[in-house]
C-alpha positions as CSV (number, residue, x, y, z in Angstrom):
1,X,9.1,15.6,2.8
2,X,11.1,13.7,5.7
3,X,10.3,10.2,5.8
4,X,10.3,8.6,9.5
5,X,11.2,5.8,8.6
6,X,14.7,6.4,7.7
7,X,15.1,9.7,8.0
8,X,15.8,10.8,5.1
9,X,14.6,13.2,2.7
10,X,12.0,11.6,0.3
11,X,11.7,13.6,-3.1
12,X,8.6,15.8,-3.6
13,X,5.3,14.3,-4.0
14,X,6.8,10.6,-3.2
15,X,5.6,8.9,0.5
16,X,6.6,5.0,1.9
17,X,4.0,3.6,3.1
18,X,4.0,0.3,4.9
19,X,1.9,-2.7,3.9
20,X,1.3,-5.3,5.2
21,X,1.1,-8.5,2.9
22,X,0.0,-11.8,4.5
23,X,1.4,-11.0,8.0
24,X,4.3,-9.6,6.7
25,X,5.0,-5.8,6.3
26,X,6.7,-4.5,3.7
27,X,7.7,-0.8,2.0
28,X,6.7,0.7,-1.3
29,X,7.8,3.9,-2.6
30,X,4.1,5.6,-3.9
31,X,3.5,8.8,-5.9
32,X,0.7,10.7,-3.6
33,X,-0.7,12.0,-6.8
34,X,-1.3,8.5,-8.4
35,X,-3.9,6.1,-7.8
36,X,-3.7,4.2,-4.5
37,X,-4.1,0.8,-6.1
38,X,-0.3,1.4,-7.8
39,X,0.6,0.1,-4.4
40,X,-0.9,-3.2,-4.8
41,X,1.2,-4.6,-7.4
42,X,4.2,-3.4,-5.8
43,X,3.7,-4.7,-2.6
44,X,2.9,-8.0,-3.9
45,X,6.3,-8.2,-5.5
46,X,8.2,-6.8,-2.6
47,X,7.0,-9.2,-0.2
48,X,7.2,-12.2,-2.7
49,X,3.6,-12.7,-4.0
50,X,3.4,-12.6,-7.3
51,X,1.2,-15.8,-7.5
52,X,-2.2,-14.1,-7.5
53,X,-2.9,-11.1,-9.9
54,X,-3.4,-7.7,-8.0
55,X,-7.3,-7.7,-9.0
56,X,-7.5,-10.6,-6.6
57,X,-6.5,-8.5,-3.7
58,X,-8.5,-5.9,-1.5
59,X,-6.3,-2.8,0.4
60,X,-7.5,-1.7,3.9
61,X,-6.8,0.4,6.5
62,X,-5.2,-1.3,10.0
63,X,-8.8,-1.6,11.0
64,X,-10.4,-3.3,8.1
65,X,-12.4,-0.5,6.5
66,X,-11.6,-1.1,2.4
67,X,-9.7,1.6,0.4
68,X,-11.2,3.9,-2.7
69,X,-8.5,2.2,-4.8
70,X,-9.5,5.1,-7.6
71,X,-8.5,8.1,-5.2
72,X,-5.2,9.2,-4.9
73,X,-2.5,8.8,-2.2
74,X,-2.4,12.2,-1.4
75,X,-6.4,12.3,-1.1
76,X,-6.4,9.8,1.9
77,X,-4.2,12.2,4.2
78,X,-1.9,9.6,5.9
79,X,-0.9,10.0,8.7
80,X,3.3,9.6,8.5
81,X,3.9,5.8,9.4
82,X,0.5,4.8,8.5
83,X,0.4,0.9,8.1
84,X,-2.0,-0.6,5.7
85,X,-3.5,-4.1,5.0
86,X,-3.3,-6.0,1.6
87,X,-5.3,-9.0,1.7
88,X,-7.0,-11.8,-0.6
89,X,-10.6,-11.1,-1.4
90,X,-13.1,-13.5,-0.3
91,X,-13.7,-15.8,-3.2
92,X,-10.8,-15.4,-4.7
93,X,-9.4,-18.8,-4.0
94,X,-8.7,-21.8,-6.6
């Protein structure tokens, strides 16, 4: 698979997706065929945040609607460059 963002050649059944954390977009390596929450904890500590547990955070799509967090990568058919949206749940403030 040929990832656009660099050009390369990402090995089989691997995809970067880009998430944006807090404003800030950032690049995990995923396995399609795991769980799309795998991401989370990885792009909190990629961008930094790593002072809120993963359960505290919800994943969306660039236009808000939440993610099945139990179906895989692969499952969501991504388009390549696909930007997604990891942000606090409500409520889950000190």
């Amino acid at each position: 698979m040929r990832s656009p963002a660099t050009g390369g050649y990402m090995p089989k059944n691997k995809e970067k997706l880009t998430i944006v954390v807090n404003g800030h977009p950032t690049e995990v390596e995923a396995n399609e065929n795991a769980p799309i929450r795998t991401v989370i904890p990885k792009a909190l500590a990629e961008s930094g945040n790593t002072g809120r547990p993963p359960e505290d955070w919800k994943l969306t799509d660039e236009d808000g609607n939440p993610l099945d967090l139990g179906r895989k990568i692969e499952d969501f058919g991504f388009a390549p460059g696909v930007t997604l949206v990891l942000s606090l749940r409500a409520g889950a403030g000190g």
